[in-house]
C-alpha positions as CSV (number, residue, x, y, z in Angstrom):
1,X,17.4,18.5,-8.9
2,X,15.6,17.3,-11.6
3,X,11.5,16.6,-10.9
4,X,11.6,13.9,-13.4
5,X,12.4,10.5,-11.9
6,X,16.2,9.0,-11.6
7,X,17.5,7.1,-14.7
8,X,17.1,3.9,-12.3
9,X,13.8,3.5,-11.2
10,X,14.4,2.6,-8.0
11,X,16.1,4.7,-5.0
12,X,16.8,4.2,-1.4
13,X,14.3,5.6,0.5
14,X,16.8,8.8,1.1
15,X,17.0,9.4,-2.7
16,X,13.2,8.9,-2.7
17,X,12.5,11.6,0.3
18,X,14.7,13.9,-1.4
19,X,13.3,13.7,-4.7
20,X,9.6,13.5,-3.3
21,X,10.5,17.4,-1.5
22,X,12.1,18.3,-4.5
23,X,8.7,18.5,-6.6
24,X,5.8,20.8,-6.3
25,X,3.9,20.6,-2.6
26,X,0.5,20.2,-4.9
27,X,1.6,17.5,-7.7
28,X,0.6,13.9,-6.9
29,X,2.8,11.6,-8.8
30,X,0.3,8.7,-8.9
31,X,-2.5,11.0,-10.3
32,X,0.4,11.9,-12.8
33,X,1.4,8.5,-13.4
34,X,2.4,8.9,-17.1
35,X,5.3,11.1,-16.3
36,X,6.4,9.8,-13.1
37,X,5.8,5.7,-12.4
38,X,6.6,2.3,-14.1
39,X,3.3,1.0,-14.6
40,X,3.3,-3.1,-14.6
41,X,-0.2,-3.6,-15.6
42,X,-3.5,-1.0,-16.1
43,X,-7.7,-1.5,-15.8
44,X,-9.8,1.2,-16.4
45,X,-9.7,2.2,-12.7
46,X,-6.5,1.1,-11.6
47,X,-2.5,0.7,-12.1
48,X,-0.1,-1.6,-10.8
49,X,3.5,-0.2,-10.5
50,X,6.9,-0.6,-9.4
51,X,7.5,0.9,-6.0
52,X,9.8,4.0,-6.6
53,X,11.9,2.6,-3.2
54,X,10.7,-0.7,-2.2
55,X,10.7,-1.9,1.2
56,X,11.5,-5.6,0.0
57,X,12.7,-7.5,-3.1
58,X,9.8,-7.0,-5.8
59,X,7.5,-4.9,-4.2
60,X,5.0,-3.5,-6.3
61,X,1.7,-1.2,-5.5
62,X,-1.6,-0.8,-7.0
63,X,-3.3,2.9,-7.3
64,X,-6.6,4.5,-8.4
65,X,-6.3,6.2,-11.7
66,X,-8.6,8.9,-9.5
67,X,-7.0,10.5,-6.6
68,X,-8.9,9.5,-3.3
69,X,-7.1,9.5,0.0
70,X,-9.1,6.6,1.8
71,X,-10.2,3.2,0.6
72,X,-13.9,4.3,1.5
73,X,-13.7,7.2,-1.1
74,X,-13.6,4.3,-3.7
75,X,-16.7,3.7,-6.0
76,X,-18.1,0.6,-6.3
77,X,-17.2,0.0,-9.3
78,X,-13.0,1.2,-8.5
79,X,-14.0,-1.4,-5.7
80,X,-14.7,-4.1,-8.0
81,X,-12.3,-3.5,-10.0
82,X,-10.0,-3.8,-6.7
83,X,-9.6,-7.4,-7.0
84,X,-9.2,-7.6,-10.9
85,X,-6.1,-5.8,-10.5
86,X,-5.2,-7.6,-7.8
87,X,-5.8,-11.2,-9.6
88,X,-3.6,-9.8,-12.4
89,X,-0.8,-8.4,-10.4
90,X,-0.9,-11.9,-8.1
91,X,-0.8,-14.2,-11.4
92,X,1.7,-12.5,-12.7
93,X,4.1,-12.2,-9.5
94,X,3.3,-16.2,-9.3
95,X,4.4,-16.4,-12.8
96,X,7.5,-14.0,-12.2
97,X,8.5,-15.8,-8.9
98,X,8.6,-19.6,-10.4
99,X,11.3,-18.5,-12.9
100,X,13.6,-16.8,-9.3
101,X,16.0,-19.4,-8.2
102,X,15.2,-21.4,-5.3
103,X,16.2,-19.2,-2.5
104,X,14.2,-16.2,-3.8
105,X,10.6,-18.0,-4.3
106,X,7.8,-17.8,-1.8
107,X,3.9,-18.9,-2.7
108,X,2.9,-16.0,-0.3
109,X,2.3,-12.4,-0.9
110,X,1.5,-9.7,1.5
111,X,-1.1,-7.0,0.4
112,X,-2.0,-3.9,2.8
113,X,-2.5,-0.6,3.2
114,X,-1.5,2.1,6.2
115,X,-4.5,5.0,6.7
116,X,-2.4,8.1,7.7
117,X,-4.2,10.7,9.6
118,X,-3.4,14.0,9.8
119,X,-1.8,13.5,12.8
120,X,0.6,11.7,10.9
121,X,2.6,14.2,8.9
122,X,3.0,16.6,11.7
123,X,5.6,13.6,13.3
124,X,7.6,13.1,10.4
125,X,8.9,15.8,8.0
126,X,9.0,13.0,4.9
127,X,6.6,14.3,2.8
128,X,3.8,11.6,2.5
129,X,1.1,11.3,-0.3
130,X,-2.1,11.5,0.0
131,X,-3.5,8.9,-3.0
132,X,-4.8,5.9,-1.7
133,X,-2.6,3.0,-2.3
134,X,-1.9,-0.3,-1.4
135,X,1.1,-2.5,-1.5
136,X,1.9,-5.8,-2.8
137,X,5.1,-7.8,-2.6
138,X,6.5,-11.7,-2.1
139,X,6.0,-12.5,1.4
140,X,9.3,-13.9,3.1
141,X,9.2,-16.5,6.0
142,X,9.4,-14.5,9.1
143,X,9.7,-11.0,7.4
144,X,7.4,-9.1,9.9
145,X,8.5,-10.7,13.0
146,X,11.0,-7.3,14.2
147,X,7.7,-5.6,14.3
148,X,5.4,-7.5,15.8
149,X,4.7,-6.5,19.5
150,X,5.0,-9.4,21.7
151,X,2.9,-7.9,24.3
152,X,0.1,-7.2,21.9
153,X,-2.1,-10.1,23.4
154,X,-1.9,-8.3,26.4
155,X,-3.8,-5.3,25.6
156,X,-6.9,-4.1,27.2
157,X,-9.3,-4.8,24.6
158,X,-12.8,-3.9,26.7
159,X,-12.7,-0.2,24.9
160,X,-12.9,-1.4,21.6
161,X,-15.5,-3.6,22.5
162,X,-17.7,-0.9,24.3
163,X,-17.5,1.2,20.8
164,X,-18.6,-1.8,19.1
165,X,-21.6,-2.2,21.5
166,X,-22.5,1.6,20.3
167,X,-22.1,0.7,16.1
168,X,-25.2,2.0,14.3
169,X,-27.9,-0.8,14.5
170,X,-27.7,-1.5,10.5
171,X,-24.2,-3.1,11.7
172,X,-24.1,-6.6,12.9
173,X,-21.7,-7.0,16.3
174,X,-20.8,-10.3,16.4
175,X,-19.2,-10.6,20.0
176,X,-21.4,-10.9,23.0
177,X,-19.0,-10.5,25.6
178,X,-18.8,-14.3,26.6
């Protein structure tokens, strides 16, 4: 198999995993964006690209030019720079989504990010990248409702709340346990 992309730019997320284990363990195709994604929009710090295998219709990502592996590795200024990107890539899906026919707009967008651990890639033998990233795609009505835990109001919260207790004093805790 080839290690340059598909002639389509987007796969199901088998094709994807395939192709992903298919290219060298130590290349990073978002720090080698030039070769391997469809960049949307660039800043000095950052790209906004097609999602090789998108979870939904039009969803898009934005990635550091620099590889880091957590949002807290960002500068300040790749952290400013954060939300110009994100402006641009929002206007422009607003733009993009008022020309979809009627059953395909939405004036919502969902933007987030999952922090792997290690832990994570000794479950799953996908291989998983390790550049930060963060997704952004129109939001549907209802989308995330067959994952969300209806239980989760349930949980014992009191944990959390003693680690918060113990947060460096520089940190302001806002609960007081009332």
């Amino acid at each position: 198999m080839s290690d340059r992309p598909p002639q389509h730019p987007l796969m199901p997320r088998a094709q994807y995993d395939e192709w992903l284990k298919s290219l060298p363990e130590e290349l990073c195709t978002f720090c080698e964006w030039q070769d391997y994604q469809i960049v949307l929009a660039s800043t000095n710090h950052w790209l906004w690209i097609l999602n090789r295998s998108p979870y939904w219709k039009y969803h898009t990502m934005l990635i550091p030019r620099r590889h880091v592996v957590e949002m807290s590795d960002l500068s300040v200024v790749e952290t400013g720079e954060l939300f110009t990107i994100y402006a641009i890539a929002v206007d422009a899906l607003r733009n993009f989504q008022s020309n979809l026919p009627e059953g395909e707009r939405t004036g919502k967008y969902i933007f987030f990010w999952r922090f792997r651990s290690e832990v994570d890639a000794e479950v799953s033998d996908q291989r998983k990248l390790s550049h930060f990233h963060l997704h952004l795609a129109p939001d549907r009505e209802r989308m995330f409702d067959p994952l969300l835990d209806k239980d989760a109001h349930e949980v014992d919260y009191i944990p959390l709340l003693n680690i918060a207790k113990r947060l460096p004093s520089q940190v302001n805790t806002i609960y007081n346990g009332s």
